[in-house]
C-alpha positions in Angstrom: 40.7 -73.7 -34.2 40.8 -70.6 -36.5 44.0 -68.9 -35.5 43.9 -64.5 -36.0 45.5 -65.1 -39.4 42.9 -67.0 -40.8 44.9 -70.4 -40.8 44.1 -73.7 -39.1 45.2 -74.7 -35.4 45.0 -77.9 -33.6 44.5 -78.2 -29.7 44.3 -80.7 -27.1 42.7 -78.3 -24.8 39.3 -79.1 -25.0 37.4 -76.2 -22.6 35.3 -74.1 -24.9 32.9 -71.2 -24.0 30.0 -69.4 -26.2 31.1 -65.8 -27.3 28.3 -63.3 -27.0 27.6 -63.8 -31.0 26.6 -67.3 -30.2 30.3 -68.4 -31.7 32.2 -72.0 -30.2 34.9 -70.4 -29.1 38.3 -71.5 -26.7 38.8 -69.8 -24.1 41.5 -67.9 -25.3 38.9 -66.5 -27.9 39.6 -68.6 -30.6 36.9 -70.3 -33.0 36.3 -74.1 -33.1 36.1 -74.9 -36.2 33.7 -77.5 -37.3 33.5 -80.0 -40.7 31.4 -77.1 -42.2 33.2 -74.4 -40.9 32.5 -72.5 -37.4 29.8 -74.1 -34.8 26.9 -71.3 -33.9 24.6 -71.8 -30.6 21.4 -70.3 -30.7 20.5 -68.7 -27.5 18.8 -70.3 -24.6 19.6 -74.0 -25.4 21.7 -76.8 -23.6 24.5 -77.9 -25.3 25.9 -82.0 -25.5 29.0 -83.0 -27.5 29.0 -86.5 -28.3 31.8 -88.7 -28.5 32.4 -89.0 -32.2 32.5 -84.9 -32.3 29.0 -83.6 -32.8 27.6 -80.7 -30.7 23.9 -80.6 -30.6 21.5 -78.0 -28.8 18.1 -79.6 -26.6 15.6 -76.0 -26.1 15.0 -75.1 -22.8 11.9 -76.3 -21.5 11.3 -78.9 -24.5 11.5 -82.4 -24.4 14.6 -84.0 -24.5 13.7 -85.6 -27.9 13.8 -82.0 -29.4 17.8 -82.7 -30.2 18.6 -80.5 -33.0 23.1 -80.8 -34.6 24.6 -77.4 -35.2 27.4 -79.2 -36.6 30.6 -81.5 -35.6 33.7 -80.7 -34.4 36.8 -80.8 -37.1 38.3 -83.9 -35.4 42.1 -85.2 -36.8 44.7 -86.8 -36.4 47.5 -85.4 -38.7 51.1 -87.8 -38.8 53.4 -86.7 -35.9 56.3 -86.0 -37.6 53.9 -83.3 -39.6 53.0 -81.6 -36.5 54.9 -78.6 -34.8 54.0 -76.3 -31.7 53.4 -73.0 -32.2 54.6 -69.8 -30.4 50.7 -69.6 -29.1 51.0 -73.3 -28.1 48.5 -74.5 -31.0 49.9 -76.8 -33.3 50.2 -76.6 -36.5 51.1 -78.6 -39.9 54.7 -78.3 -41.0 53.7 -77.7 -44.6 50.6 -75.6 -43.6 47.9 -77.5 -45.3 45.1 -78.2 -42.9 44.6 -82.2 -42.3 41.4 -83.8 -43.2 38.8 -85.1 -40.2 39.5 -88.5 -39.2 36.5 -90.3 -37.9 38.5 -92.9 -35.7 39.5 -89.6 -33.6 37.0 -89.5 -30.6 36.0 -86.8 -27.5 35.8 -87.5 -24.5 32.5 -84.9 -22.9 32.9 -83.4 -19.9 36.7 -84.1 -19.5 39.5 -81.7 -19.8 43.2 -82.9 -20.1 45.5 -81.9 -17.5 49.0 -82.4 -16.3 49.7 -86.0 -14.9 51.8 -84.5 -12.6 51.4 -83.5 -8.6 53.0 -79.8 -8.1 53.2 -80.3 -4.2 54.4 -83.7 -4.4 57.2 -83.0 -6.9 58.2 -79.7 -4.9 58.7 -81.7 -1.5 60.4 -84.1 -3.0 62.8 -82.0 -5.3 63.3 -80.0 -1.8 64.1 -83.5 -0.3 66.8 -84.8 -2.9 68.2 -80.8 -2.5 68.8 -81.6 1.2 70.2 -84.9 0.3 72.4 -83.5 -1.9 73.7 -81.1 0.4 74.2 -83.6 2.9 76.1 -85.6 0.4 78.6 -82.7 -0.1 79.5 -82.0 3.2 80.1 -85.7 4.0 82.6 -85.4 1.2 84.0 -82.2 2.2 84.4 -83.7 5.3 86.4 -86.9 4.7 88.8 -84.5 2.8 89.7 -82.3 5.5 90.2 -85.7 7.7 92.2 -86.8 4.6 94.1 -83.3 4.9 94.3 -83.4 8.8 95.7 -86.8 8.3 98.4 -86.7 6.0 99.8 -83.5 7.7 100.0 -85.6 10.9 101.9 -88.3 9.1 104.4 -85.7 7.1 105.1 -84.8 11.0 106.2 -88.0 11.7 
C-alpha cells in the first residue's frame, strides 16, 4: 500500500475496491501498489487476480480470450524480525526501506483472512469458566467458616 505520507505499507488484508478514478484501492482508501507502481482499472471491465499477483481486466461483452494485465500486485515477504505494526495497523520495515517482490509469495483470489476464532463460542465459554470460578470461591469460603465454626466449638471445650 501507499500510506498518506507517501511511504510503503504492507497488509494481509486482502479486500480491495476501485475508487471512482479507476485507482486499486483498500478499503480504507489506500492505494495498492503494484511492481510498477499503482494498478489502474479501466471502466466497464471484469477484474481476475491470479495467484502469483497479477490483476488482469476481460471487457464486458468480449470474449473471454480478450485478457488484457494492468499490472501485478507488489507481493513480499520482508524478514520478520524487520517488520513492525503500525499505529494504522499496516506494517512497516524497521529501517524504512521498502522490501523487494518476492515471487515465491502467492494470493489466494477470492479469499479474505479472518480471525480463527468463534466470538460466541469463546463468550459462552469464558461466561462458563466465570461461573466456575465463582463457584470455586464460595466452596472455599465456605470450608473456612466450617473451619472457623469449628475451632470455636473446640476452644469451648
Amino acid at each position: 500500500m501507499q500510506a498518506e505520507d507517501g511511504s510503503e505499507k504492507m497488509t494481509r488484508h486482502g479486500s480491495l475496491k476501485i475508487s471512482e478514478n479507476g485507482v486499486l484501492q483498500t478499503h480504507s482508501g489506500l492505494t495498492v501498489m503494484g511492481d510498477a507502481g499503482p494498478i489502474t482499472i479501466p471502466p466497464e471491465v471484469t477484474i481476475a487476480i491470479a495467484k502469483d499477483g497479477t490483476v488482469s481486466s476481460i471487457p464486458m461483452g468480449t470474449k473471454p480470450n480478450a485478457v488484457q494485465v494492468l499490472g501485478r500486485l507488489k507481493l513480499v515477504n520482508p524478514p520478520e524480525a524487520n517488520i513492525v505494526r503500525d499505529a494504522d495497523g499496516l506494517f512497516k520495515t524497521k529501517d524504512g526501506v521498502a522490501p523487494v517482490a518476492d515471487a515465491a509469495v502467492s494470493v489466494a483470489g477470492g479469499m479474505l483472512e479472518g480471525s480463527n476464532v468463534n466470538v460466541v463460542e469463546s463468550m459462552v465459554t469464558m461466561i462458563n469458566l466465570a461461573r466456575q470460578f465463582e463457584m470455586q470461591m464460595k466452596l472455599l469460603s465456605n470450608a473456612e467458616s466450617n473451619a472457623t465454626k469449628a475451632s470455636q466449638i473446640l476452644a469451648l471445650s
